[in-house]
C-alpha positions as MATLAB code, in Angstrom:
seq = 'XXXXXXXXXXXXXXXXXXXXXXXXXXXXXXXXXXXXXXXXXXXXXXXXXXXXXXXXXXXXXXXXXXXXXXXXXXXXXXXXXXXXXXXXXXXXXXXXXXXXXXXXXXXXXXXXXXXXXXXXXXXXXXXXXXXXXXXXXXXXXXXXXXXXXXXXX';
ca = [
      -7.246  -18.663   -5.666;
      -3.330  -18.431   -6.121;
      -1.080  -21.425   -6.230;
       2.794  -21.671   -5.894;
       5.336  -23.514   -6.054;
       8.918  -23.120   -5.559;
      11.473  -22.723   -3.214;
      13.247  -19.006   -2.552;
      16.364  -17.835   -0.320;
      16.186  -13.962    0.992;
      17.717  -12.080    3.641;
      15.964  -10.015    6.428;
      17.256   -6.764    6.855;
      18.276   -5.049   10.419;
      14.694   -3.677   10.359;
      12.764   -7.194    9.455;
      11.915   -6.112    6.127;
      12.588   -8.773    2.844;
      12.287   -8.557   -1.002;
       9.836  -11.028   -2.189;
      11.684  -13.261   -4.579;
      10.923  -12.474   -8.483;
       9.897  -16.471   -8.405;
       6.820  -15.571   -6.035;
       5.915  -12.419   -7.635;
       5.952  -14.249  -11.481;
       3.188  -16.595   -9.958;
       0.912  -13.322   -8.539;
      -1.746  -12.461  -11.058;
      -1.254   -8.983  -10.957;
      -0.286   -5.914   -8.662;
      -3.495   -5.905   -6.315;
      -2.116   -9.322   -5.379;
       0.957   -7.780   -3.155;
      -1.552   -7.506   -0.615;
      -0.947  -10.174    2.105;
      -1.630  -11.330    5.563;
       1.504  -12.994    7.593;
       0.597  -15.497   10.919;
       2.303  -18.032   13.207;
       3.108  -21.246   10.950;
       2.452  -24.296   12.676;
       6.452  -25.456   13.327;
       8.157  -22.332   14.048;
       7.757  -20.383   10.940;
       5.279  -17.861    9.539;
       2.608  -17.933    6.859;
       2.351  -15.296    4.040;
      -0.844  -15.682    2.852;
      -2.323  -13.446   -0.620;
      -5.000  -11.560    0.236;
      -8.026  -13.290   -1.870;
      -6.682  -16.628   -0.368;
      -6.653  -15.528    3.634;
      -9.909  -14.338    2.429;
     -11.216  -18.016    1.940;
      -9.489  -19.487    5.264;
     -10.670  -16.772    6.989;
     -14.260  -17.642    6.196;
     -13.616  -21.221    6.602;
     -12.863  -20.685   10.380;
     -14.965  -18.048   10.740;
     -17.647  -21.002   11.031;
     -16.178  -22.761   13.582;
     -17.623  -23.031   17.296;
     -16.361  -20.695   19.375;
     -18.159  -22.066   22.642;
     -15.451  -24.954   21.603;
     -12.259  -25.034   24.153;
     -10.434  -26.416   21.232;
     -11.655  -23.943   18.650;
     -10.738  -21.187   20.729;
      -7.239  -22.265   21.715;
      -6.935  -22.454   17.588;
      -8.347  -19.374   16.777;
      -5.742  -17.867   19.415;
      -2.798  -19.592   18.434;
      -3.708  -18.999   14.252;
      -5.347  -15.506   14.546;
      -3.131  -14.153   17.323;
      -0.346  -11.958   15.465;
      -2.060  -12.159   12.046;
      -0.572   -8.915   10.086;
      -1.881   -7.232    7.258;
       1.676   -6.845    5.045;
       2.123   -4.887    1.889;
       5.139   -4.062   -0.031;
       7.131   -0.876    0.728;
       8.641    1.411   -1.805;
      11.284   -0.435   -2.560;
       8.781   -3.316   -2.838;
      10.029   -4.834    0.698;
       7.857   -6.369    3.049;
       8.146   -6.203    6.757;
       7.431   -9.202    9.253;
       6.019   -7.688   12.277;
       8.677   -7.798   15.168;
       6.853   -9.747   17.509;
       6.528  -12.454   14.701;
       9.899  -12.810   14.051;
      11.283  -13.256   17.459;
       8.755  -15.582   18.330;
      10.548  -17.420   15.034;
      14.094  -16.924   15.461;
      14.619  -15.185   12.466;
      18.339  -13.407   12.267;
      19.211  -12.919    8.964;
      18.823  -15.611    5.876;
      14.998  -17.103    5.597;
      14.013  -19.652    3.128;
      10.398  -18.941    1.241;
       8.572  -21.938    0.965;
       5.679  -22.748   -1.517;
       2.547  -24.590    0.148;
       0.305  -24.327   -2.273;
      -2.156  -21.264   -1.172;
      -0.009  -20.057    0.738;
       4.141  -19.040    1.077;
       5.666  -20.672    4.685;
       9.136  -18.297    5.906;
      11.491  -20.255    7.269;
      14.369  -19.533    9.333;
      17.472  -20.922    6.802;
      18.860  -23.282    9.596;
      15.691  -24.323   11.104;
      14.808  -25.390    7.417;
      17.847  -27.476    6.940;
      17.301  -29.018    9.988;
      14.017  -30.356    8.980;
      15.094  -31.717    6.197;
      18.563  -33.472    7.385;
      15.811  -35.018   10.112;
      13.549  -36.567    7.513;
      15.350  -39.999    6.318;
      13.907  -40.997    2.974;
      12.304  -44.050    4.448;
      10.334  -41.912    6.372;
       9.389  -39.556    3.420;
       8.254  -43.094    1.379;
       6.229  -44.238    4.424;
       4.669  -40.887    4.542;
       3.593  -40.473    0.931;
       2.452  -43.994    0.973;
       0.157  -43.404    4.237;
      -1.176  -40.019    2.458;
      -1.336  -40.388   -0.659;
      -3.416  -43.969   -0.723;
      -5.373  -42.746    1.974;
      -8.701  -42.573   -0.703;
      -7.498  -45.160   -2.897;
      -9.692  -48.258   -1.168;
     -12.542  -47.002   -2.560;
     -11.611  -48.077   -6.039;
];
């Protein structure tokens, strides 16, 4: 599995295509990993996920219940979209029109590291976020989280 971490600017051209930022690349293992799959994030954004990782959450959900109502309306809002992306010649990649309308995404777009996978941002939208998140609220979330398994001990 691939891991990142970081935090990248980049700029959509007039055609939806970006360069992925040397940061990201540097973490890829090699050149097979340029192959990725992009989908509907889960607040107005998109995920860019490696190819060997989609790999795994697509057989994680692949075992879910389909006869589920709930499952279903997942599977439509994750699946719905999902793109296939490699790297152009010029080593650009291209978000898929309907995907980034559906976004909002003009021109600047903020590359986000989530561990297995990259979230793209519109720059704004992303500031936004973050001027809404007090630091209070960041403290009380960590706490809540991160000592969620800790009674145990």
């Amino acid at each position: 599995m691939i891991r990142f971490l970081g935090e990248y600017e980049a700029t959509i051209d007039a055609k939806g295509r970006f360069l992925l930022p040397a940061g990201i690349k540097k973490q890829l293992p090699d050149e097979d990993s340029l192959h990725f799959v992009i989908n509907r994030g889960f607040n107005k954004n998109l995920n860019l996920y490696p190819i060997q990782n989609w790999d795994q959450v697509f057989d994680d959900i692949s075992k879910l219940n389909e006869y589920d109502p709930k499952v279903r309306e997942f599977l439509d809002s994750f699946l719905n979209g999902a793109t296939p992306v490699e790297p152009d010649t010029a080593g650009r990649l291209l978000i898929p029109p309907n995907l980034k309308d559906q976004c909002g995404f003009t021109k600047d777009i903020v590359l986000v590291s989530r561990i297995k996978r990259i979230e793209i941002w519109d720059s704004n939208k992303y500031k936004q976020l973050f001027e809404s998140f007090s630091q209070e609220r960041h403290n009380a979330l960590a706490n809540e989280v991160m000592n969620r398994g800790s009674n145990n001990q």
